[in-house]
C-alpha positions in Angstrom: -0.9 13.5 -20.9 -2.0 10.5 -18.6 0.3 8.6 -16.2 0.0 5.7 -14.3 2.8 3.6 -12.0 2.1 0.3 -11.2 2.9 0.3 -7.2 3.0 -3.4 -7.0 6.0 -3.1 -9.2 7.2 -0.1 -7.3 9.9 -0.7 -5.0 11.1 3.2 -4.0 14.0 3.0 -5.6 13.2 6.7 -6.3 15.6 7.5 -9.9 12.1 8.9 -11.1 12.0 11.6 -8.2 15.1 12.2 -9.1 14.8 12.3 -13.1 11.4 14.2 -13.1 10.8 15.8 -9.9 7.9 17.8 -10.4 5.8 14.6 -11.2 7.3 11.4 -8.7 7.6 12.4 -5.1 8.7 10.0 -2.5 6.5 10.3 0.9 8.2 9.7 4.0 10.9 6.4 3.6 9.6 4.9 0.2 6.2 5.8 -0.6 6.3 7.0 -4.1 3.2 9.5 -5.8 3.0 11.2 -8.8 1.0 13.6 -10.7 -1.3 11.4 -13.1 -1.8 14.0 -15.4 1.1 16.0 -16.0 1.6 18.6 -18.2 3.2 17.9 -21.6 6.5 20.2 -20.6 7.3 16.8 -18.7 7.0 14.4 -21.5 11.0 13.8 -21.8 11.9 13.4 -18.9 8.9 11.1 -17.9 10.2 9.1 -20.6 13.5 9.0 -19.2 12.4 8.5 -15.9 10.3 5.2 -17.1 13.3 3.8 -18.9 15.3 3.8 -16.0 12.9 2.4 -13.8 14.4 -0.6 -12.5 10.7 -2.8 -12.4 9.5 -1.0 -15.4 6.6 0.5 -13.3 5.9 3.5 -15.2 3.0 3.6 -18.0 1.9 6.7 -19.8 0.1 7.4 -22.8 1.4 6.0 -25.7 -1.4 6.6 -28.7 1.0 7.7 -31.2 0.6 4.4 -32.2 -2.4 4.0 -35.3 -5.7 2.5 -34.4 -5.7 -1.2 -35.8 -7.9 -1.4 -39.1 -11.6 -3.1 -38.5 -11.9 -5.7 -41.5 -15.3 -6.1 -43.6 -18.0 -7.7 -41.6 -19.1 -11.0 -42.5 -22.4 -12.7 -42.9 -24.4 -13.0 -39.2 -23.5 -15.9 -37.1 -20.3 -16.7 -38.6 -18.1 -15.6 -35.9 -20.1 -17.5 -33.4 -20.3 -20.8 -36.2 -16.6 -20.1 -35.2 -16.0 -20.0 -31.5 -13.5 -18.4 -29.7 -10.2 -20.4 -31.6 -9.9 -19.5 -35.5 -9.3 -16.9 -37.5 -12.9 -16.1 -38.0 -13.4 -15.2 -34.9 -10.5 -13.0 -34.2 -11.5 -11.0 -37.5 -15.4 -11.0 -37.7 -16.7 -11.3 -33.7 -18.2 -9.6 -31.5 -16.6 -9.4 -27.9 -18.7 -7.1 -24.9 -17.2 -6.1 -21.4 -19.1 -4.3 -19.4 -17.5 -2.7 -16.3 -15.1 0.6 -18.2 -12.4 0.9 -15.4 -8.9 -0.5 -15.0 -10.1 -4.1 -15.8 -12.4 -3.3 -18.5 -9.7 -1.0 -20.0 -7.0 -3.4 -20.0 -8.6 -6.2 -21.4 -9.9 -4.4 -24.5 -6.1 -3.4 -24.6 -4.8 -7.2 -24.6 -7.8 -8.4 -27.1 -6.3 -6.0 -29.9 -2.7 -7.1 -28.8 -3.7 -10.8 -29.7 -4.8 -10.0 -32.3 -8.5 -9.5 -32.3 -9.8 -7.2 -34.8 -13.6 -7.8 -34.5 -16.2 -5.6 -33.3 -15.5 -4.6 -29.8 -17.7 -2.9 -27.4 -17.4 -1.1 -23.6 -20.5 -0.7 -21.5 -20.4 1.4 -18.3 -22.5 2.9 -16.0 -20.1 6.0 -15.1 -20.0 8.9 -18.0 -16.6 9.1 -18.0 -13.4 7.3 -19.5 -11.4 5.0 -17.3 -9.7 6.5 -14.6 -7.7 5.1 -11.9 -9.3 4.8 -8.3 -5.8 4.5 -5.8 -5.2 8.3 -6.1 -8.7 9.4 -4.7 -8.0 8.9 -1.4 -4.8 9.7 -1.4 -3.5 12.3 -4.0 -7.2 14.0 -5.0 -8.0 14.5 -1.1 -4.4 16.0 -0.7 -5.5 18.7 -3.0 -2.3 17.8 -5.1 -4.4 16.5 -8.0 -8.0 17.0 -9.2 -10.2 14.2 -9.2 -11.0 14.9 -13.2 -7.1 14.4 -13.9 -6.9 10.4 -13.0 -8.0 9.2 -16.5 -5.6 6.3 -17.0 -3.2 6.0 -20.0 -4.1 4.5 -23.4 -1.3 1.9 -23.9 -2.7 2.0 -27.6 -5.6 2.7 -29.7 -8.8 -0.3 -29.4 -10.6 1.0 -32.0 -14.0 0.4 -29.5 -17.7 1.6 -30.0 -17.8 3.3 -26.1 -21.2 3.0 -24.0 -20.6 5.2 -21.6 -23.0 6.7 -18.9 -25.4 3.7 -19.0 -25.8 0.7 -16.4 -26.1 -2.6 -18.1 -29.3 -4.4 -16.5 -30.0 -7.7 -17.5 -28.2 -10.5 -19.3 -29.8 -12.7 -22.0 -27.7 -15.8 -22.4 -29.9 -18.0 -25.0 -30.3 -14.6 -27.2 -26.5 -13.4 -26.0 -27.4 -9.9 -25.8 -26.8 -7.2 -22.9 -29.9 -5.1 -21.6 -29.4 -1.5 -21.0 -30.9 1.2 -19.0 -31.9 2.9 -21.9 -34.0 0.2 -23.4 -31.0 -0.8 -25.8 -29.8 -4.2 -26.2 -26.3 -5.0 -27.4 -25.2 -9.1 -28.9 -22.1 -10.6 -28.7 -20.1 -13.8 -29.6 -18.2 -13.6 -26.3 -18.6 -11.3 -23.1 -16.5 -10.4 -20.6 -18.1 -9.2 -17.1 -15.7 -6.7 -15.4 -18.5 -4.3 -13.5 -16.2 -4.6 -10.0 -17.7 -3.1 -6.9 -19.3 0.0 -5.1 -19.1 1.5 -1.8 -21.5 -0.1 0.8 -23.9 3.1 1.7 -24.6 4.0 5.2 -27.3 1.2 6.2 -29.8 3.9 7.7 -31.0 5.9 4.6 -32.4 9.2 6.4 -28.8 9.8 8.1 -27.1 8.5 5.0 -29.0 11.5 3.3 -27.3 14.4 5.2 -25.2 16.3 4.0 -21.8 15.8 5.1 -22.5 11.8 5.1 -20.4 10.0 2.3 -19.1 7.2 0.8 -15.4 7.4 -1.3 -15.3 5.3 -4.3 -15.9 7.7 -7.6 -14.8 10.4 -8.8 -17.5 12.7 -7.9 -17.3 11.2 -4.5 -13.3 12.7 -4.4 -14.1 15.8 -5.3 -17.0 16.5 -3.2 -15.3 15.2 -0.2 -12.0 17.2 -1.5 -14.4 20.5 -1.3 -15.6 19.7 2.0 -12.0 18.8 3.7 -10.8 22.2 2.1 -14.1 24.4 2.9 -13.5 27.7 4.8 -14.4 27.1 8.1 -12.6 24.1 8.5 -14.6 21.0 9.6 -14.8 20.4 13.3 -14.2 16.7 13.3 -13.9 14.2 10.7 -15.7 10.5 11.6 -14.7 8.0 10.0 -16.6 4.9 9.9 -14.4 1.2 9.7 -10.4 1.8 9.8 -10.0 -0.6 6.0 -8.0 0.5 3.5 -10.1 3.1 2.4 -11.1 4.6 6.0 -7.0 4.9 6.9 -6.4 6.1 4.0 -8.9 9.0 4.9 -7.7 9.3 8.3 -3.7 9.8 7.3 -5.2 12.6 4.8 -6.9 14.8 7.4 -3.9 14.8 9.7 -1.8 15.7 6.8 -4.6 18.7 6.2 -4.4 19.2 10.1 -7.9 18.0 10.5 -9.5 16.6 13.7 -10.1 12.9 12.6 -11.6 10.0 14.9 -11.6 6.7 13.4 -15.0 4.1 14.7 -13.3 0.7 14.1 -16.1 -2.1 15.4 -13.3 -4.9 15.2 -10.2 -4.7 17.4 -8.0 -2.9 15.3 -7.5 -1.7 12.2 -7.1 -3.3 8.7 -8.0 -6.4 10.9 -9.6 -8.1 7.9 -6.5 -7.9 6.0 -3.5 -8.1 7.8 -4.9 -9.6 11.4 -5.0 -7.8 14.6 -1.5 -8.5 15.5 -0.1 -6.4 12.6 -2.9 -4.5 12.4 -2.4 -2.9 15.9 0.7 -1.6 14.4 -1.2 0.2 12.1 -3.5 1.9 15.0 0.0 3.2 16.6 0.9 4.7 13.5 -2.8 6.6 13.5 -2.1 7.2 17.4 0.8 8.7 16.9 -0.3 11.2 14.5 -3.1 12.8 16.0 -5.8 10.4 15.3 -8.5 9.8 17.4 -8.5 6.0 17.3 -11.5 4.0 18.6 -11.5 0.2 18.3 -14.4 -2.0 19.5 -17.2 1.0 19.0 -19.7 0.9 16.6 -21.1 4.1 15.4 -24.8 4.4 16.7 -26.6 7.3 15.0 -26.2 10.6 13.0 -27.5 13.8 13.7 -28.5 16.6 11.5 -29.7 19.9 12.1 -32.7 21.6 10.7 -31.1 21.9 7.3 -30.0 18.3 7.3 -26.2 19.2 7.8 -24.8 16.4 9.7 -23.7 17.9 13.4 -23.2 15.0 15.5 -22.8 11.0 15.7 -23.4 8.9 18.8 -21.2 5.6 19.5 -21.6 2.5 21.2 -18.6 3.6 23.8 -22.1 6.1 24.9 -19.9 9.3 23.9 -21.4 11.9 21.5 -18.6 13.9 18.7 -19.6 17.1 17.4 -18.6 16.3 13.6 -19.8 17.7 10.2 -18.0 15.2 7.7 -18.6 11.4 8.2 -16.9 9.1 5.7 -18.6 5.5 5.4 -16.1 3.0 4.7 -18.0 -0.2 5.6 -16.5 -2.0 2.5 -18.2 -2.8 -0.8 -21.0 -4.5 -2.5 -20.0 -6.7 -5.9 -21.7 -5.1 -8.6 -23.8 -8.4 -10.1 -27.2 -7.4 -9.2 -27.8 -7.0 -13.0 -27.6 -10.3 -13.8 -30.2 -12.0 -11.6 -32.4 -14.4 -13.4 -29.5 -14.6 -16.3 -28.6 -18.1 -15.1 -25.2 -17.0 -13.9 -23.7 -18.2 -10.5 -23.8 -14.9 -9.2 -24.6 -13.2 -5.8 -23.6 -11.3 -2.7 -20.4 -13.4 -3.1 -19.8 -12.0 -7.0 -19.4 -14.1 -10.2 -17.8 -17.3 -10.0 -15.5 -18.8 -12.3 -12.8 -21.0 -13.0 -9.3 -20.2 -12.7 -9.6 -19.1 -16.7 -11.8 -16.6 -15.8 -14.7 -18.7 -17.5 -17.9 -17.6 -15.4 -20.0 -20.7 -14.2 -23.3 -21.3 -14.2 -26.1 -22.0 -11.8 -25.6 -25.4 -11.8 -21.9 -25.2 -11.4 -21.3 -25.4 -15.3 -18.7 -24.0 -17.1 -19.4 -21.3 -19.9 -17.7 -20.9 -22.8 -18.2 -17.7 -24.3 -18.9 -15.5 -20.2 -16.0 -14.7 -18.7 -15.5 -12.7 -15.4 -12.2 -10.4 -14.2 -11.4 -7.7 -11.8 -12.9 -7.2 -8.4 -16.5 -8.8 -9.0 -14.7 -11.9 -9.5 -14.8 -15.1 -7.4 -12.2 -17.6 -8.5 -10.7 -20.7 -6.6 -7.0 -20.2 -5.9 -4.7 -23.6 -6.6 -2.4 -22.2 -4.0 -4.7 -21.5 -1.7 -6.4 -24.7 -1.5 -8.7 -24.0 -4.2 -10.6 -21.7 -2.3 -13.1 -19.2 -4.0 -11.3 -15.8 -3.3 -12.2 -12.3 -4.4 -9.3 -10.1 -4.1 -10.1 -6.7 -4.7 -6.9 -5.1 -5.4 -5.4 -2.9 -8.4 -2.6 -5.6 -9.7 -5.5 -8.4 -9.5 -7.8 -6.3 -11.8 -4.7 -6.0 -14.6 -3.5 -9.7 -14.3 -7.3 -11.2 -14.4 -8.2 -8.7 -17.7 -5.3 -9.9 -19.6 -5.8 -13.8 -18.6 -9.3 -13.2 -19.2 -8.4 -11.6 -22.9 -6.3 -14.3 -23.5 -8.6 -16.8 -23.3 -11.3 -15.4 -24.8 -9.5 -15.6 -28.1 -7.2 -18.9 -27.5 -7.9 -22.3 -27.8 -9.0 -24.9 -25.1 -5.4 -25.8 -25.1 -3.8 -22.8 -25.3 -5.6 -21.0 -22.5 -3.8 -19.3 -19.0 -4.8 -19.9 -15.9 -4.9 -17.2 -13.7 -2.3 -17.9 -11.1 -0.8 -14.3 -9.9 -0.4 -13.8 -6.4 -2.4 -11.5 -4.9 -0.5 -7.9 -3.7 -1.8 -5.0 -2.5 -0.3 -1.8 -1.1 -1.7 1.4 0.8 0.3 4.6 1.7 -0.7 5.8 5.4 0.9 8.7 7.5 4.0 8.5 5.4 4.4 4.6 5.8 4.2 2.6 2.7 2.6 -1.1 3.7 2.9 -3.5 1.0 1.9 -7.1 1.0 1.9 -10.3 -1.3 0.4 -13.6 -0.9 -3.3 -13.6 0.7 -2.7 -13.2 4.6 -6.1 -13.6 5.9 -5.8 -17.3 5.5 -3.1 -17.5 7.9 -3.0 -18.8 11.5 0.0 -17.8 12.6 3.0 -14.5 11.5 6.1 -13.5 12.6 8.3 -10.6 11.9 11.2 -11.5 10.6 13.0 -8.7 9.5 13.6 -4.6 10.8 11.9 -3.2 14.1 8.4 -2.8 14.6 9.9 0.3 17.3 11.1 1.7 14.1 8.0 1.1 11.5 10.2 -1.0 9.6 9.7 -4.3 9.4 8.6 -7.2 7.5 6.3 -9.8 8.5 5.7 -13.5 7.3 2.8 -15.7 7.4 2.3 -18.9 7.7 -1.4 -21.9 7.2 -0.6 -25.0 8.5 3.3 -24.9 7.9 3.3 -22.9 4.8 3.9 -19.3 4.0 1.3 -17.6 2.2 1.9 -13.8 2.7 4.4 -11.6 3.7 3.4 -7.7 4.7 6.0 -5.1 4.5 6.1 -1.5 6.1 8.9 0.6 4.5 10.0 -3.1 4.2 9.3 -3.5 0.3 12.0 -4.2 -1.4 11.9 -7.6 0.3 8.8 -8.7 -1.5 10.1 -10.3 -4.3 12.2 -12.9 -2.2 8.9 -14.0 -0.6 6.7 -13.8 -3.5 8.5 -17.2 -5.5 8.3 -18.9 -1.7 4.7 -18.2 -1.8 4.7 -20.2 -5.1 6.7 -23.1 -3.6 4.7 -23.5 -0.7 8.0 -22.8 1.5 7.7 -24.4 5.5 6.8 -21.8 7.8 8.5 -20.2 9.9 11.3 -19.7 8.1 14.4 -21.4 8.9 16.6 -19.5 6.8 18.7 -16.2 8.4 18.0 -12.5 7.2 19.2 -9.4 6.9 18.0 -7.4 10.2 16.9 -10.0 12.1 14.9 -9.2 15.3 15.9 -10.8 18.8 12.4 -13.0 19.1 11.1 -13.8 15.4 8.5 -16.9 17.2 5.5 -17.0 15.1 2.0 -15.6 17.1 -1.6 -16.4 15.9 -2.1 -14.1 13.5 -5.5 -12.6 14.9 -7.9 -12.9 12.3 -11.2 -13.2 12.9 -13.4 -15.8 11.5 -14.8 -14.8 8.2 -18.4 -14.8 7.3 -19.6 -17.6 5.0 -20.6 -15.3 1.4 -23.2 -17.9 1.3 -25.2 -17.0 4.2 -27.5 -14.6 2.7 -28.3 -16.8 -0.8 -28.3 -20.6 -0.9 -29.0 -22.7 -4.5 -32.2 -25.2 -4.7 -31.8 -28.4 -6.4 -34.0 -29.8 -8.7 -34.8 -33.7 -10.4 -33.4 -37.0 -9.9 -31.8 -38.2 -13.0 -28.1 -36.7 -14.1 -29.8 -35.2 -17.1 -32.7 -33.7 -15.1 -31.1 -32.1 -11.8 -30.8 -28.1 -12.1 -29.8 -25.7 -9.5 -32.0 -22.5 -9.0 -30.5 -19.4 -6.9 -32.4 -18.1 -4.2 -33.1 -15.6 -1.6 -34.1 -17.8 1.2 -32.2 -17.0 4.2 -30.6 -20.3 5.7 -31.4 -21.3 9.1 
């Protein structure tokens, strides 16, 4: 049996601790986790903890339902004759995604819900099924859950030909066929890209090779890191490198184990990229005050092995030396599109762009019709955001892109969605749930407008230029939903309405962000001809000045 709660939806209402206790717990004020797989015993009450969810987070399997019948094939080329609006199509053609995690899974979910009943087909580079990430740094480290049990639930049959355990590593767009690592090449009418990202490796590749050194992002990555948080003697020290998501996440778990932890954060605090230093010093309290070793503004140097290439000790930029035989890398990611260089794709360091349907675009800034791109190693512009090309690399992104992207595969010019949902994410640290909606890091200014920041909980707005676009809760959550819809309406910032639990000085501060990178600084496009019909754009790896 395979469980999944959608903790964007989640507001810690907590009737499913209550109904099934021995799969929901709630951490500290409102955190919920769960066991994803539970054992069948549980099925009832599961069920009857799902129906009285209020938000209707809960998912679990549900493939009692029969797989939808394939019809006969027809004659080569018909589907494609067809396009993407017709019947033809939706009985006879032949839809790709590669990428077979949450975004690949829930789009080939959607397609058979509208109604597709062509031939449909999952590439991805990982052997096994799609499992959900969120509970390997949190659950699967704890020891609570094994990193094997996080396959996600099967809303209902796809009736699809798997790939699994091969890399996809070219794309042919004239031929529209997929490459494969094993020399295998796969057509299609229409293809959706949905290969997200991977863990950015430990840039010097002799210390990144000791053992002890790691990166968290797959499931043999939990499980060996599991093994060496539990091992008998107990780590000395934990580093961990960059205080993200990812890196706190690690941090809160070896306190929780009782493991020295010291966290190397080069910016000046923690989570800075996503909620701003301001809120994110807030965050480095929390770590302070439980246990962590917290260290902003230092860079880790060098690891050192011994003889055996067992990591023993890192140097940092602060010229102090830690005695440590686990390091955990969390630098941030790198968008999986290396595969399709040369394909004639508008893809790079920065991911796949496409339109707010999900359509990818070319190098010349073209719209495709049949390519479309969801999930993490998108780039899409954002209406409400002043059409800016964002990437948001979160789990409620990766379902609401995969079902607008399955959407529009199969609808008509005029019947297509754009892809409009505003960004949330969440992260459960120390027992503190922090929950946010809107995209904060375009923000100049915030103010905490609700609880105590004394009491870690509280709820901060932000504002661009008058406007809120975020709002960040810790233990706050509920909240959410009164923000998100002011979000939507571009509401004036600050917010001259009362609340609940208002603090004595709500002013707005600048927000602390630093300024972002350009994603364009390590490719740049070459422009060719002079007449409209003759000018082409060519990617390339010249550095810019």
């Amino acid at each position: 049996m395979r469980l999944v709660v959608d903790l964007t939806k989640c507001q810690g209402y907590a009737q499913c601790a209550f109904l099934a206790p021995e799969v929901f717990t709630i951490q500290g004020d409102e955190a919920l986790t769960y066991d994803p797989a539970p054992d069948e015993a549980q099925r009832t009450r599961i069920r009857r903890a799902a129906a009285a969810c209020p938000v209707q987070a809960i998912r679990l399997d549900q493939l009692e339902e029969p797989q939808r019948p394939r019809p006969p094939e027809e004659a080569p080329g018909t589907a494609a004759a067809a396009g993407g609006n017709g019947g033809t199509f939706l009985r006879s053609g032949r839809i790709v995604i590669v990428g077979t995690s949450l975004t690949g899974l829930r789009a080939a979910e959607r397609l058979r819900e509208e109604g597709f009943t062509g031939s449909l087909t999952l590439i991805g580079e990982e052997a096994h099924e799609p499992y959900d990430r969120p509970p390997l740094s949190k659950q699967v480290l704890v020891g609570s859950v094994r990193s094997a049990d996080t396959s996600l639930p099967r809303r209902r049959g796809i009736d699809a030909d798997w790939r699994l355990g091969v890399a996809a590593t070219g794309l042919d767009l004239a031929a529209r066929q997929v490459h494969l690592a094993d020399g295998g090449r796969i057509g299609f009418d229409k293809l959706l890209i949905a290969t997200g990202v991977r863990a950015r490796s430990w840039p010097n590749a002799a210390e990144a090779a000791l053992a002890g050194v790691l990166t968290l992002r797959t499931r043999e990555d939990a499980a060996t890191l599991r093994q060496l948080l539990a091992a008998c003697p107990r780590p000395r020290r934990v580093l961990v490198i960059g205080a993200g998501f990812i890196g706190c996440e690690v941090a809160s778990v070896c306190r929780e184990l009782g493991l020295p932890v010291t966290v190397a954060e080069a910016g000046p605090a923690p989570l800075g990229a996503a909620l701003g230093s301001v809120i994110g010093a807030i965050a480095g309290e929390l770590q302070i005050e439980n246990g962590v070793d917290l260290r902003c503004g230092v860079r880790v140097v060098s690891l050192e092995g011994d003889a055996g290439g067992q990591l023993r000790r890192a140097r940092l930029s602060d010229g102090t030396t830690l005695d440590v035989d686990i390091a955990v890398t969390a630098l941030g990611t790198v968008r999986n599109g290396d595969w399709l260089a040369g394909s004639g794709l508008a893809s790079g360091v920065w991911g796949v762009a496409c339109d707010a349907g999900c359509r990818a675009f070319d190098v010349n800034g073209l719209v495709t019709d049949d390519v479309f791109v969801a999930g993490d190693v998108s780039r899409a512009p954002q209406p409400m955001f002043g059409y800016q090309f964002l990437a948001v690399e979160h789990w409620g992104n990766a379902v609401s892109q995969a079902e607008v992207a399955a959407h529009n595969m199969v609808s008509g010019e005029t019947a297509r969605w754009p892809h409009l949902a505003v960004p949330k994410f969440w992260s459960v640290q120390f027992g503190t749930e922090i929950k946010s909606v809107g995209v904060p890091s375009v923000a100049d200014e915030v103010a905490i407008v609700q609880g105590s920041v004394g009491s870690r909980r509280f709820l901060a707005v932000y504002g661009y230029k008058g406007r809120i676009v975020a709002a960040v809760a810790f233990n706050q959550n509920k909240w959410l939903d009164f923000y998100e819809p002011l979000i939507d309406q571009a509401a004036s910032f600050p917010p001259t309405f009362h609340h609940i639990d208002e603090p004595d000085d709500a002013q707005p501060v600048p927000a602390g962000f630093q300024p972002a990178a350009s994603p364009t600084q390590d490719a740049t496009v070459v422009v060719t001809g002079h007449y409209p019909n003759e000018r082409r754009a060519r990617l390339t790896d010249r550095r810019l000045p």
